[in-house]
C-alpha positions as CSV (number, residue, x, y, z in Angstrom):
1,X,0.0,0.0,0.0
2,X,1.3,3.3,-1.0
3,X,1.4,6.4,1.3
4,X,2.4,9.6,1.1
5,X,2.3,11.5,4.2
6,X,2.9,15.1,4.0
7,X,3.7,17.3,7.4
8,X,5.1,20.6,8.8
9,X,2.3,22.8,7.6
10,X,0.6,25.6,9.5
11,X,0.5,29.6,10.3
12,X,2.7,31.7,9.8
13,X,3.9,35.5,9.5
14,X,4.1,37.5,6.8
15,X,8.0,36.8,5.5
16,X,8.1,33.8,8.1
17,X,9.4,30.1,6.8
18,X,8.3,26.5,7.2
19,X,9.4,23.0,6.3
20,X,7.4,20.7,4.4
21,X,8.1,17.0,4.7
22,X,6.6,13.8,2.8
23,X,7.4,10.6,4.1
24,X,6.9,7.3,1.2
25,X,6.2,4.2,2.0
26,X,5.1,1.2,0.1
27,X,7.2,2.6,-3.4
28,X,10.5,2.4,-4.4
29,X,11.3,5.8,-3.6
30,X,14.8,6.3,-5.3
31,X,13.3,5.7,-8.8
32,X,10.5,7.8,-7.9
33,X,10.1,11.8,-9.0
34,X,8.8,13.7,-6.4
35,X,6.7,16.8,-6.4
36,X,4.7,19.5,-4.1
37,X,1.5,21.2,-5.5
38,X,-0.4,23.6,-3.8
39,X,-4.5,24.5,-3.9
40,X,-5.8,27.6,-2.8
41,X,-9.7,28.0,-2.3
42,X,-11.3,28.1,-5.3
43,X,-8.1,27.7,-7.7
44,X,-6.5,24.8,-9.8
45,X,-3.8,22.8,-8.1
46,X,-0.5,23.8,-9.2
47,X,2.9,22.4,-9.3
48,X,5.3,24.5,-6.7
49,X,8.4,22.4,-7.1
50,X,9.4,19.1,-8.6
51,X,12.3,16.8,-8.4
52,X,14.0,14.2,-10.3
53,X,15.0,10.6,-9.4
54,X,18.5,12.1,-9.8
55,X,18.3,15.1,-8.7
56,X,17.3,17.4,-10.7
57,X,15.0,20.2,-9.8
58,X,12.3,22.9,-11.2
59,X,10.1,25.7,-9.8
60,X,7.2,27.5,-10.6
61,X,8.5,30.9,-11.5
62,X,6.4,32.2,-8.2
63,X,8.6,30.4,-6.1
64,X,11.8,30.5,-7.1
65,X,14.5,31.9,-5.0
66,X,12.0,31.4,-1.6
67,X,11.1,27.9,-2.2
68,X,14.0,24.5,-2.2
69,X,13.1,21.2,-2.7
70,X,15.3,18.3,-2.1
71,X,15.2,14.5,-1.2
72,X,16.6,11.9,1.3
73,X,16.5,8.5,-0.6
74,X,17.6,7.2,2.6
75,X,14.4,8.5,4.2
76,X,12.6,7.9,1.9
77,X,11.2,11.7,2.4
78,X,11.0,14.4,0.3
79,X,11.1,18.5,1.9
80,X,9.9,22.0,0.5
81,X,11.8,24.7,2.5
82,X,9.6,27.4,2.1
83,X,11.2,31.3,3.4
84,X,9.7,34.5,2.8
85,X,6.4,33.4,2.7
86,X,3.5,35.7,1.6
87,X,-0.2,35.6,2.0
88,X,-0.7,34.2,-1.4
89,X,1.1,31.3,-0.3
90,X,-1.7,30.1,1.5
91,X,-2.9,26.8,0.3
92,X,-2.9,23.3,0.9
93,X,0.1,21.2,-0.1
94,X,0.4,18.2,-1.5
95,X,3.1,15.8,-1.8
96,X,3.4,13.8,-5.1
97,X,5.2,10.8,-6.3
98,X,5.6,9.5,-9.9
99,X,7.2,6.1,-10.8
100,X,7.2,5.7,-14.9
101,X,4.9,2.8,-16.0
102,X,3.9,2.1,-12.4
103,X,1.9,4.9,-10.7
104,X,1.1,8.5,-9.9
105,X,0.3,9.3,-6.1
106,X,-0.8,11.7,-3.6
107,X,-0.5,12.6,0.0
108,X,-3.6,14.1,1.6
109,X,-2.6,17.6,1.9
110,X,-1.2,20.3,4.6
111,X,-2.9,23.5,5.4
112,X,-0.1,26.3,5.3
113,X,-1.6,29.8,6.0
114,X,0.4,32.9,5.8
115,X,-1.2,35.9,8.0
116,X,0.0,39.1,6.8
């Protein structure tokens, strides 16, 4: 059984930071790519941050320079750093994982409010 489970979410301050963590289980995380989306009331999910089996990464442009993602393969956990966070960061996150020709998954979200 494959889980996903996403913590670290929460209030914060206007220009305040926060961690994001996704533990996997029941995958074989090291072949996996991993993402975080976020979903604001009444908006699409979108992708935030996204990285490869090896490495690599990628941002949505509204993130980048505030936002890091990395990976512990020996965790099997995935992390968004978030700094300088702004009101319109408010959303739920969600964790994803993606193994080619086997599956697409989700965690079940984590509330991260931003007061301003």
């Amino acid at each position: 059984q494959v889980q996903l489970v996403e913590s670290g979410g929460g209030l914060v301050q206007y220009g305040g930071s926060l961690r994001l963590s996704c533990a996997a289980s029941g995958i074989v995380f090291s072949v996996a790519a991993m993402g975080w989306y976020r979903q604001a009331p009444g908006k699409q999910r979108e992708l935030v941050a996204a990285i490869t089996n090896g490495g690599s990464t990628n941002y949505a442009e509204f993130v980048k320079g505030r936002f890091t993602i990395s990976r512990d393969n020996r965790k099997n956990t995935v992390y968004l750093q978030m700094n300088s966070l702004k009101p319109e960061d408010t959303a739920v996150y969600y964790c994803n994982a993606v193994i080619h020709r086997v599956g697409d998954y989700w965690g079940q979200g984590t509330q991260v409010t931003v007061s301003s």
